[in-house]
C-alpha positions as CSV (number, residue, x, y, z in Angstrom):
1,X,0.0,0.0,0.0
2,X,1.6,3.4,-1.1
3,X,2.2,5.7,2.2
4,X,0.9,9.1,1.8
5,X,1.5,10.8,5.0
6,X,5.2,10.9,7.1
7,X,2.9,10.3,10.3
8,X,3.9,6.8,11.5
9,X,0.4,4.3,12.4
10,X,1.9,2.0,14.7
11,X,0.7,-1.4,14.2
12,X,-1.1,-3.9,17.2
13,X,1.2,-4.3,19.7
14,X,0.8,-6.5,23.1
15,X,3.1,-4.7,24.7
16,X,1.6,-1.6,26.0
17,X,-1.3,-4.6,27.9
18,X,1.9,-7.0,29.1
19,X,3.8,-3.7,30.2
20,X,0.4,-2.3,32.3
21,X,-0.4,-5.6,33.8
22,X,3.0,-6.1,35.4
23,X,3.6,-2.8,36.3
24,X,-0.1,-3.4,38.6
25,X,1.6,-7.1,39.3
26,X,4.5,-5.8,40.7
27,X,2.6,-3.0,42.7
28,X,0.7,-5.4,45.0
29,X,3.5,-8.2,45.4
30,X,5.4,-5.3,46.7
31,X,2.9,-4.4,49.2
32,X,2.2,-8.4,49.6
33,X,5.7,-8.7,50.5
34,X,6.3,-6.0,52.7
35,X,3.1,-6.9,54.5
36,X,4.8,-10.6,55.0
37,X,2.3,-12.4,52.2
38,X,4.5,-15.9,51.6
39,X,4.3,-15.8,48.2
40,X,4.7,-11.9,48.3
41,X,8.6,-12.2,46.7
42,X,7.9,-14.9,44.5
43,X,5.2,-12.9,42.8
44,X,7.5,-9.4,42.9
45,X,10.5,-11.7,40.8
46,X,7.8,-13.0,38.5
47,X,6.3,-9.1,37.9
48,X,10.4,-7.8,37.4
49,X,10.6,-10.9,35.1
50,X,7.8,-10.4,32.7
51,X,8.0,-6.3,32.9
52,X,12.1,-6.3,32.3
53,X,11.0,-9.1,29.3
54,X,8.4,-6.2,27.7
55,X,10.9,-3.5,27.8
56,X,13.1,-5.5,25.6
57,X,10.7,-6.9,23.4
58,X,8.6,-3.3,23.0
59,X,12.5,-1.6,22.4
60,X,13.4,-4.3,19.6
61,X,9.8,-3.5,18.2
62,X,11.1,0.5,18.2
63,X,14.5,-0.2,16.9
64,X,12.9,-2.5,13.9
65,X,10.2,0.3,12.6
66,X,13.1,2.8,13.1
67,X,16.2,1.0,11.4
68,X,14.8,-1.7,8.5
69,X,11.0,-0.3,8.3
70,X,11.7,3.4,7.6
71,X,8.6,4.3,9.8
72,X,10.3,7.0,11.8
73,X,10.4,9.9,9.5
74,X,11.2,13.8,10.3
75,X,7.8,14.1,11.5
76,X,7.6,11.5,13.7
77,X,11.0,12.3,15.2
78,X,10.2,15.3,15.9
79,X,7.3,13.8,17.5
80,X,10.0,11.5,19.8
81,X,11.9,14.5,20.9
82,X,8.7,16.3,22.1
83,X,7.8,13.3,23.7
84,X,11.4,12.7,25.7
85,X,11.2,16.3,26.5
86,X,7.6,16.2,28.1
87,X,9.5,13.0,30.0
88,X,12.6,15.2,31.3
89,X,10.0,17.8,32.2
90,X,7.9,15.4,34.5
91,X,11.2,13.6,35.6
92,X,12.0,17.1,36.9
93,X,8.9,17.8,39.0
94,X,9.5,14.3,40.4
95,X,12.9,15.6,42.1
96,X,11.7,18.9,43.0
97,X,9.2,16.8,45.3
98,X,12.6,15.5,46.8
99,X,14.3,18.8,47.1
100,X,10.7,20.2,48.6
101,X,10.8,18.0,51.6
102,X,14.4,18.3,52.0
103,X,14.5,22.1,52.2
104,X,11.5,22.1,54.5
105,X,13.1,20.0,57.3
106,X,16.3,22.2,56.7
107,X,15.0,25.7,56.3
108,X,12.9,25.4,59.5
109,X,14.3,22.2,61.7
110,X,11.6,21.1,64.1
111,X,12.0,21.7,67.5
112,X,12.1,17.6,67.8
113,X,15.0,18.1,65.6
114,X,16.5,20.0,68.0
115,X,16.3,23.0,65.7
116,X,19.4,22.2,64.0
117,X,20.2,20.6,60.6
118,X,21.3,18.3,60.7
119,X,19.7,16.7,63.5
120,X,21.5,16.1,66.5
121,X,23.1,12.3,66.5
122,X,23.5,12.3,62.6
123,X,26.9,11.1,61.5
124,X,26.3,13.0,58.5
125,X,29.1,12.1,54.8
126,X,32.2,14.1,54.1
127,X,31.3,15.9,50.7
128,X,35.2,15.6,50.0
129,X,35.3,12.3,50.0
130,X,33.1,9.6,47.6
131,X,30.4,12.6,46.9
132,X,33.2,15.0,45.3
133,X,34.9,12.2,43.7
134,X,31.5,10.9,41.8
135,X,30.4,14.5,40.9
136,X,33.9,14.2,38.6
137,X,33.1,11.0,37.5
138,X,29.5,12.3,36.2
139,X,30.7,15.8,34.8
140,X,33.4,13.8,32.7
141,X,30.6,11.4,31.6
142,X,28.3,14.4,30.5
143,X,32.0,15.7,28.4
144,X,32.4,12.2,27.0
145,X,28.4,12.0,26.1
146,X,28.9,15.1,24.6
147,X,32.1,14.4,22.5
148,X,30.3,11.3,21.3
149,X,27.1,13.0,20.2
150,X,29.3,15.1,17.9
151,X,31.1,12.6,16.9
152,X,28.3,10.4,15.3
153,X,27.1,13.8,13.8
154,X,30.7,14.0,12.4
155,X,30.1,10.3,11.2
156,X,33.5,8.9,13.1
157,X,32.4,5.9,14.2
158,X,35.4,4.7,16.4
159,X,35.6,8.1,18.2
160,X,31.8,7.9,19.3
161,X,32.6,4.5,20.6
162,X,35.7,5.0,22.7
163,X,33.5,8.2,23.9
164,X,30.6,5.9,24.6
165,X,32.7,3.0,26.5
166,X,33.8,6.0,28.5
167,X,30.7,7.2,29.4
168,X,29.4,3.8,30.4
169,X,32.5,3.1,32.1
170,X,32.4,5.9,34.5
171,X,28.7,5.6,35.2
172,X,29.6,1.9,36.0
173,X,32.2,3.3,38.6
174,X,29.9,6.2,40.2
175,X,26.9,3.4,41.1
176,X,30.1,1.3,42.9
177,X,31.0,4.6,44.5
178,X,27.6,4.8,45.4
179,X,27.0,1.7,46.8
180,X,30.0,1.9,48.8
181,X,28.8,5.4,50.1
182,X,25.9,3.9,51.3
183,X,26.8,0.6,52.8
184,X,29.7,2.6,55.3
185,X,27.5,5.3,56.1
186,X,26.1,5.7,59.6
187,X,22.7,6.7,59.4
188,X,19.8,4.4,58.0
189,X,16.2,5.4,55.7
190,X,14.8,5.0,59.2
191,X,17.2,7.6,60.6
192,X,14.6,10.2,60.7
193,X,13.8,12.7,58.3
194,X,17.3,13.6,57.4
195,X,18.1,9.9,56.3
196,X,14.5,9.5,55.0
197,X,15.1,12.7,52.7
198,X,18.8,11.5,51.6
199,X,18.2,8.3,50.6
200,X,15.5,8.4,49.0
201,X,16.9,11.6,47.2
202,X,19.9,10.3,45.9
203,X,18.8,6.7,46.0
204,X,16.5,7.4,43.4
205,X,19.3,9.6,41.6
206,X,21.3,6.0,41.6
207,X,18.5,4.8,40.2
208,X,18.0,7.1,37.3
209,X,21.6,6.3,36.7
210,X,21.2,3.1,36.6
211,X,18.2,3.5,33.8
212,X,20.4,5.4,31.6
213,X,23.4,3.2,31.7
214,X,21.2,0.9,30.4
215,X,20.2,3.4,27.5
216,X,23.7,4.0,26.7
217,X,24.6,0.6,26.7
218,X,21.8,-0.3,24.4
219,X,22.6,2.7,22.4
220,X,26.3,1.6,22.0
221,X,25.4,-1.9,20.7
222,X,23.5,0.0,18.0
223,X,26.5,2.2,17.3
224,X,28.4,-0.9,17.0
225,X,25.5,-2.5,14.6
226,X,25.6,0.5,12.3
227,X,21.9,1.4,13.0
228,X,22.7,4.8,14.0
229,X,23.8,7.6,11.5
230,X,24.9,11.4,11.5
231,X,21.4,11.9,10.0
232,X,19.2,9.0,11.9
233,X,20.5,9.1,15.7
234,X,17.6,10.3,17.7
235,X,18.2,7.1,20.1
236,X,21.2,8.1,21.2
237,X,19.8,11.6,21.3
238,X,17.2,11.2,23.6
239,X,19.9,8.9,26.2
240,X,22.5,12.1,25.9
241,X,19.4,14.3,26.8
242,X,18.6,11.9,29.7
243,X,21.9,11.4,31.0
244,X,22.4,15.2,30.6
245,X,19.2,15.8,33.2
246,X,20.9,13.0,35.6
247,X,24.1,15.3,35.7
248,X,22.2,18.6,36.5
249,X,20.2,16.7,39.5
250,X,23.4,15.3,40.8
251,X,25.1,18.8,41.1
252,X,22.0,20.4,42.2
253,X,21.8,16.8,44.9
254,X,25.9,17.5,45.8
255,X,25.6,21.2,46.3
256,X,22.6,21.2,48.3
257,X,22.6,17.8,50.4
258,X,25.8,16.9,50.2
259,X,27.9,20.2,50.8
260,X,25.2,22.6,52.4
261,X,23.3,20.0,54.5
262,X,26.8,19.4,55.9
């Protein structure tokens, strides 16, 4: 049938169903097995199972219409790129949520607090130490992101690689940095508001981090496979946009909690 529009009808897909229904799976096994249900972590495995299986298949659905189908034209890009922006934007008002109960309990310490921030009691992290040391690692990440973005536009393929591996590679070493940060530190979730604040702050920073190593990684196979070009790159696009976002929350996560808290 001859195409006469360079809008892109995607065709039936089980995916978005499979993706909804373990998304609601995993929900209530995790209530299930916080609430002690015995078969609570069996069914929470099962849900990360079948929901980790429909990213992959729904992605290698993407990458076909967009590499050997043709489907993603200039209009439907452009389409994408609204689409990851609209993401970023709601990934930002997630944080600020972060940031909003953290600057409350600072600003104004309760008096149970003991009116001082941090509270009294806290062994609270050296920003010198791991926390300085990863904010390198990222800011040279965002550099080597950046080098290889330009040089996939400059169509030098072993450049954007070795910039690539980089990137990966120190994202790879700032979640071990993390890790380590968090199994010698002295204070718990459960240490009141100021560890409830931190971790989940930066805890879901490590998690976001984790997300788009996976979208570089996936990005750099691709590279490897020749499905990316100087002209037809926007996957790489949109995990240099997200990885950019992850940068600017970790600064804004090191100067405020990290440094200032301290």
């Amino acid at each position: 049938m001859t195409k006469f529009y360079s809008y892109h009808l995607v065709e039936n897909s089980p995916w978005p169903l499979f993706g909804s229904l373990s998304c609601f799976v995993l929900t209530i096994s995790g209530v299930l097995f916080m609430k002690g249900f015995q078969y609570g972590l069996i069914l929470l495995y099962i849900s990360l199972v079948l929901l980790v299986l429909t990213f992959f298949f729904w992605f290698r659905d993407i990458i076909r219409e967009a590499t050997f189908q043709g489907h993603h034209t200039h209009k439907v890009r452009k389409g994408l790129q609204l689409g990851m922006i609209l993401f970023i934007v709601s990934e930002i008002c997630f944080f600020v949520a972060f940031f909003w109960a953290y600057f409350h309990s600072s600003l104004t310490p309760a008096v149970e607090l003991g009116a001082i921030w941090p509270p009294k009691g806290i062994a609270i992290l050296n920003p010198w130490n791991v926390p300085l040391l990863n904010t390198v690692l990222l800011l040279s990440s965002g550099a080597t992101v950046t080098w290889a973005h330009f040089a996939i536009i400059a169509n030098n393929r072993r450049e954007a690689i070795l910039a690539l591996c980089l990137t990966i590679l120190f994202a790879i070493i700032f979640t071990a940095l993390q890790g380590y940060e968090y199994y010698e530190a002295a204070f718990t979730i459960a240490d009141g508001v100021y560890g409830s604040t931190f971790f989940m702050a930066t805890g879901f920073h490590g998690f976001h981090v984790i997300i788009g190593t996976i979208f570089l990684t996936v990005s750099l196979i691709r590279l490897i496979k020749y499905h990316l070009t100087n002209l037809h790159h926007f996957g790489f696009e949109a995990a240099a946009w997200y990885w950019h976002f992850v940068d600017v929350v970790w600064l804004i996560l090191f100067v405020s909690i990290y440094w200032w808290g301290s």
